[in-house]
VEXSE-948049 format. One record per atom (N, C-alpha, C): atom name; residue number from 1; z, x, y. Coordinates in pm, 1 decimal, decimal comma. Example, Ala and Ser with C-alpha at 12.3 -4.5 7.8 and 13.67 -1.06 7.14 Angstrom:
! VEXSE-948049
+------+-----+----------+----------+----------+
| atom | seq |       zz |       xx |       yy |
+------+-----+----------+----------+----------+
|    N |   1 |    780,0 |   1319,0 |   -569,0 |
|   CA |   1 |    780,0 |   1230,0 |   -450,0 |
|    C |   1 |    780,0 |   1320,0 |   -330,0 |
|    N |   2 |    708,0 |   1285,0 |   -225,0 |
|   CA |   2 |    714,0 |   1367,0 |   -106,0 |
|    C |   2 |    787,0 |   1290,0 |      3,0 |
+------+-----+----------+----------+----------+
! end
This chain:
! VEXSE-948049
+------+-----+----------+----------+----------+
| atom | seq |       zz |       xx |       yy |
+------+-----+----------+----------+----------+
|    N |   1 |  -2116,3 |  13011,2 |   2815,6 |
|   CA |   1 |  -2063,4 |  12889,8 |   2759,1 |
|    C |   1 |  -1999,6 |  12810,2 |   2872,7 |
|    N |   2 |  -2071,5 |  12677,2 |   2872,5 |
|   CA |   2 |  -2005,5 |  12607,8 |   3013,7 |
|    C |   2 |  -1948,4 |  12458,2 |   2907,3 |
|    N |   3 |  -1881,8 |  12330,9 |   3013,5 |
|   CA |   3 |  -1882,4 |  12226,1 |   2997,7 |
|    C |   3 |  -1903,6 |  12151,0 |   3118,0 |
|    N |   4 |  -1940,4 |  12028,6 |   3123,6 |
|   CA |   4 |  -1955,5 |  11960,5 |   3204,5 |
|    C |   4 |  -1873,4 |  11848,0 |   3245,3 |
|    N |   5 |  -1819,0 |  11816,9 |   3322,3 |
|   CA |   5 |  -1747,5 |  11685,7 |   3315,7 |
|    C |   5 |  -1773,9 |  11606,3 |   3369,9 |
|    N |   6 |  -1781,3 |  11470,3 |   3394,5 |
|   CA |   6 |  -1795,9 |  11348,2 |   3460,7 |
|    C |   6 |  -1757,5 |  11246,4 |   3487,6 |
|    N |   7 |  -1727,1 |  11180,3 |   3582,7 |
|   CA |   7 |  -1647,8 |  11071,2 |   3651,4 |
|    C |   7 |  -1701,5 |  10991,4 |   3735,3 |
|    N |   8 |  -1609,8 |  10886,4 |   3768,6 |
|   CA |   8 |  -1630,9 |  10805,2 |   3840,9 |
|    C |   8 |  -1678,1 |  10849,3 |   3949,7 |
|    N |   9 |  -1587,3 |  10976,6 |   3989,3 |
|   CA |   9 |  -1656,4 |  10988,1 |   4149,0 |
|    C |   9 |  -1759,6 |  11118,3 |   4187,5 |
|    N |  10 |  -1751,7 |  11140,9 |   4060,5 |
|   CA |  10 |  -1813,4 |  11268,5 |   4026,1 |
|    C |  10 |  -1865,3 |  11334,8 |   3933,3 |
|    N |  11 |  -1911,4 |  11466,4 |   3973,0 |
|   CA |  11 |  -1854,0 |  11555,5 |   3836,8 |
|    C |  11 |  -1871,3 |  11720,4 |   3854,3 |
|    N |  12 |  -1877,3 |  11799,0 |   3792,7 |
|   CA |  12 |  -1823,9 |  11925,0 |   3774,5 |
|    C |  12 |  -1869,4 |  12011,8 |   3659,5 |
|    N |  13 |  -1884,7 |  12116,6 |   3673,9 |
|   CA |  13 |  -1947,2 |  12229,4 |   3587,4 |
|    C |  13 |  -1772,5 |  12318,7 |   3539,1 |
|    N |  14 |  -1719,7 |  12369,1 |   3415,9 |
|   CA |  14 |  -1661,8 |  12462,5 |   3415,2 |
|    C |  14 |  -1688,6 |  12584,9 |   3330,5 |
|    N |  15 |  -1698,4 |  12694,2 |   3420,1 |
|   CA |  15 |  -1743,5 |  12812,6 |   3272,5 |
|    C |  15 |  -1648,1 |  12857,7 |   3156,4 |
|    N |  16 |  -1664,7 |  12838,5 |   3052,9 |
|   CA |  16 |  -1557,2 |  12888,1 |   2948,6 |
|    C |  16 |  -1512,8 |  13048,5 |   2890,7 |
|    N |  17 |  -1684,1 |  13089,9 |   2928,8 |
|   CA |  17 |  -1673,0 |  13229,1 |   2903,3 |
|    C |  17 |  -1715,5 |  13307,5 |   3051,1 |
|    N |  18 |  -1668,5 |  13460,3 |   3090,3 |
|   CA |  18 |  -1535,5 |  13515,0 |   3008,2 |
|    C |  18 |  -1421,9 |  13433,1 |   2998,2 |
|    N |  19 |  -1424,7 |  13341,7 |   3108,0 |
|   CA |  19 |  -1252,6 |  13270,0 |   3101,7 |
|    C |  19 |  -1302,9 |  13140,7 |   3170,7 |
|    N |  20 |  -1193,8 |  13062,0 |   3162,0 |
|   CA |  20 |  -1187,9 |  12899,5 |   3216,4 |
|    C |  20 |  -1211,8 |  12883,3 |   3393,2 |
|    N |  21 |  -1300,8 |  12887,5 |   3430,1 |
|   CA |  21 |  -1288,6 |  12882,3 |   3570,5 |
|    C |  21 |  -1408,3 |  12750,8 |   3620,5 |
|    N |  22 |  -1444,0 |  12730,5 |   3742,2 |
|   CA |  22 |  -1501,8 |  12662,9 |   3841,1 |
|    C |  22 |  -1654,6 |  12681,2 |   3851,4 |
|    N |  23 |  -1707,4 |  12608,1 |   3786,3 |
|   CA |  23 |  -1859,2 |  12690,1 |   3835,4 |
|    C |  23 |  -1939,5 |  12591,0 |   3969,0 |
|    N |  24 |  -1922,5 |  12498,5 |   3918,7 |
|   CA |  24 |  -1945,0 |  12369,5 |   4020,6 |
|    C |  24 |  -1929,6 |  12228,8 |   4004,1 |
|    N |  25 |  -1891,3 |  12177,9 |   4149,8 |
|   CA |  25 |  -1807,8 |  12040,8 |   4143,7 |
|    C |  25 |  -1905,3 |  11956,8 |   4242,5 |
|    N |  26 |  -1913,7 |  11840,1 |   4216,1 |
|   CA |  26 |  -1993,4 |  11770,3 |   4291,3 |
|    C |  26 |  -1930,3 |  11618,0 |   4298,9 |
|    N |  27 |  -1804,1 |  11610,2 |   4415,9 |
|   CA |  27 |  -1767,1 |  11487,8 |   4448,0 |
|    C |  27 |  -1613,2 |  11502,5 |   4383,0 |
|    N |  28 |  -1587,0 |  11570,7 |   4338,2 |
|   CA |  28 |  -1462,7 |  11553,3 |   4274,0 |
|    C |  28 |  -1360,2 |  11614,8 |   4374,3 |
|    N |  29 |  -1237,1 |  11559,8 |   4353,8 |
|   CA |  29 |  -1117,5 |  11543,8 |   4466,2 |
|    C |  29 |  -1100,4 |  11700,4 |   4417,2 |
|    N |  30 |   -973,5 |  11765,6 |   4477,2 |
|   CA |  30 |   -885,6 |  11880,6 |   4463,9 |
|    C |  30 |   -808,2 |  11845,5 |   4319,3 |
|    N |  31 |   -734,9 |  11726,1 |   4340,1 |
|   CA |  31 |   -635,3 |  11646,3 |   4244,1 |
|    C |  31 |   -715,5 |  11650,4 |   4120,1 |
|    N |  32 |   -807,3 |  11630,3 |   4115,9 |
|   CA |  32 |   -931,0 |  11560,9 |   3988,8 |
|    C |  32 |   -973,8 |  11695,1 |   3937,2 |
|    N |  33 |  -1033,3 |  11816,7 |   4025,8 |
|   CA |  33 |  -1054,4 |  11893,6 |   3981,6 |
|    C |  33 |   -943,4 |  12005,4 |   3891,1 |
|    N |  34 |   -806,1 |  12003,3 |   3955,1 |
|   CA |  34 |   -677,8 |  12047,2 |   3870,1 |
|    C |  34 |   -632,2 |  11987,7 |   3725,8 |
|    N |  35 |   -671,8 |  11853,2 |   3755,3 |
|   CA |  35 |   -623,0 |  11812,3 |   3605,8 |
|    C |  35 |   -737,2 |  11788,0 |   3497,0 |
|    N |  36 |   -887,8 |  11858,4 |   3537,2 |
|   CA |  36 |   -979,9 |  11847,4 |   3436,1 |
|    C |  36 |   -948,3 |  12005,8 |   3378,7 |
|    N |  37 |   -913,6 |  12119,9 |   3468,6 |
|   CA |  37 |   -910,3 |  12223,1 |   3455,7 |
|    C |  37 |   -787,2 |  12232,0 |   3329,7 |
|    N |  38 |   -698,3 |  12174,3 |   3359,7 |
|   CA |  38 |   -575,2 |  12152,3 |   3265,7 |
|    C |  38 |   -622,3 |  12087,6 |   3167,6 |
|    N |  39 |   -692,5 |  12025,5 |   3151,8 |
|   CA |  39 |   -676,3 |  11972,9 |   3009,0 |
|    C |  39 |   -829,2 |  12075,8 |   2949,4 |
|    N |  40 |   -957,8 |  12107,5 |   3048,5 |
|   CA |  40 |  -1030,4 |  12185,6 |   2957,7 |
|    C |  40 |   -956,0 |  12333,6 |   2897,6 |
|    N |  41 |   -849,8 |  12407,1 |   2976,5 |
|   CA |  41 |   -781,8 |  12496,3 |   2949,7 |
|    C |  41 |   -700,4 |  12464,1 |   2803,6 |
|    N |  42 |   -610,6 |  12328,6 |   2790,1 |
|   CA |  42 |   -548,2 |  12351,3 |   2665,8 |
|    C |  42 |   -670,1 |  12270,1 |   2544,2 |
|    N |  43 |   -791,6 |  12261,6 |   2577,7 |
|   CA |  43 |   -855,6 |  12194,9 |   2485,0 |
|    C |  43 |  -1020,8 |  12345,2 |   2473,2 |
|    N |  44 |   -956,1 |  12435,3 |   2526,0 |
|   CA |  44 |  -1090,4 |  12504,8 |   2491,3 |
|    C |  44 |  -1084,7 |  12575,6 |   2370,0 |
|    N |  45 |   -970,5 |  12630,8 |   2280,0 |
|   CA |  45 |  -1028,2 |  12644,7 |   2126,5 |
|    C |  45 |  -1140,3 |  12545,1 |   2111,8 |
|    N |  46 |  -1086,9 |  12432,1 |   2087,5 |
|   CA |  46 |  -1208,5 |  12250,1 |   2066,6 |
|    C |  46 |  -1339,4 |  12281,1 |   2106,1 |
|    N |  47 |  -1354,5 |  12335,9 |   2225,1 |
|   CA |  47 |  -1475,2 |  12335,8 |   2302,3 |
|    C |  47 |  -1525,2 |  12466,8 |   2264,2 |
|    N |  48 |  -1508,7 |  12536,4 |   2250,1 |
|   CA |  48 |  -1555,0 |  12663,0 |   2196,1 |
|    C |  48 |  -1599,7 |  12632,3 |   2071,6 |
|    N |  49 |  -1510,9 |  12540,8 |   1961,3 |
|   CA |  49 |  -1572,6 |  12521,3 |   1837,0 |
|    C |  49 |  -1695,7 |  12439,6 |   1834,8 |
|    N |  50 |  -1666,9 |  12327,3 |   1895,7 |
|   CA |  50 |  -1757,1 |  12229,9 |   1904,4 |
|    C |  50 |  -1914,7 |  12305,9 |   2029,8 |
|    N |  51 |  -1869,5 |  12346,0 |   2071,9 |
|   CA |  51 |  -2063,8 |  12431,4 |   2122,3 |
|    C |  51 |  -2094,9 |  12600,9 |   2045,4 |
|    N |  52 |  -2013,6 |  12665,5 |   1940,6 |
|   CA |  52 |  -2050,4 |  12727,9 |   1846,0 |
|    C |  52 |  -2146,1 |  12639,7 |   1753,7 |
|    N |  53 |  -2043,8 |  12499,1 |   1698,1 |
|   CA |  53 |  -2095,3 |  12423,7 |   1623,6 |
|    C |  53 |  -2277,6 |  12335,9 |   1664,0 |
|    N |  54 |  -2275,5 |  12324,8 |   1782,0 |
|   CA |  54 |  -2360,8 |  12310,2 |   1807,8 |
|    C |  54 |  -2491,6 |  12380,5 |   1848,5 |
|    N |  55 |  -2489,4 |  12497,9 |   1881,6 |
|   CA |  55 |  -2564,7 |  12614,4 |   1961,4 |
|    C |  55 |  -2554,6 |  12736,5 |   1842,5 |
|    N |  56 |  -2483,1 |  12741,6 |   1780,7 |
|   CA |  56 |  -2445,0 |  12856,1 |   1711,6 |
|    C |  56 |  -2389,9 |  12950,4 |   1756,6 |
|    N |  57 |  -2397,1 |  13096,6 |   1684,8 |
|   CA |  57 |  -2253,9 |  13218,7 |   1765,3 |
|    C |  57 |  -2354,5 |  13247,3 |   1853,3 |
+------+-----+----------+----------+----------+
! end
C-alpha cells in the first residue's frame, strides 16, 4: 500500500504498509518532504480506508 504525492516542484512515493516511510522522492526539498510525511502519518487511517475502498482488503 503506497501514496503518491505531488507538487509544484515535485513529487514523491510513500509506503504505508508495514509502516509510513520514504519510498521515493523526485525533486522535493528535505522541508517538503517532512511535512508531507506529517500530514500522510496523521491522515493514514483516511488513506488506508480510502485504497481498501478502492482496491479492496
Amino acid at each position: 500500500m503506497h501514496v503518491h504525492v505531488h507538487g509544484p516542484d515535485g513529487e514523491a512515493k510513500f509506503w504505508i504498509e508495514p509502516k509510513v516511510e520514504l519510498a521515493q522522492n523526485f525533486g522535493l526539498s528535505e522541508r517538503q518532504l517532512r511535512q508531507v510525511l506529517a500530514l500522510v502519518e496523521s491522515h493514514e487511517r483516511d488513506i488506508r480506508t480510502a485504497w481498501q475502498q478502492h482496491f479492496g482488503p
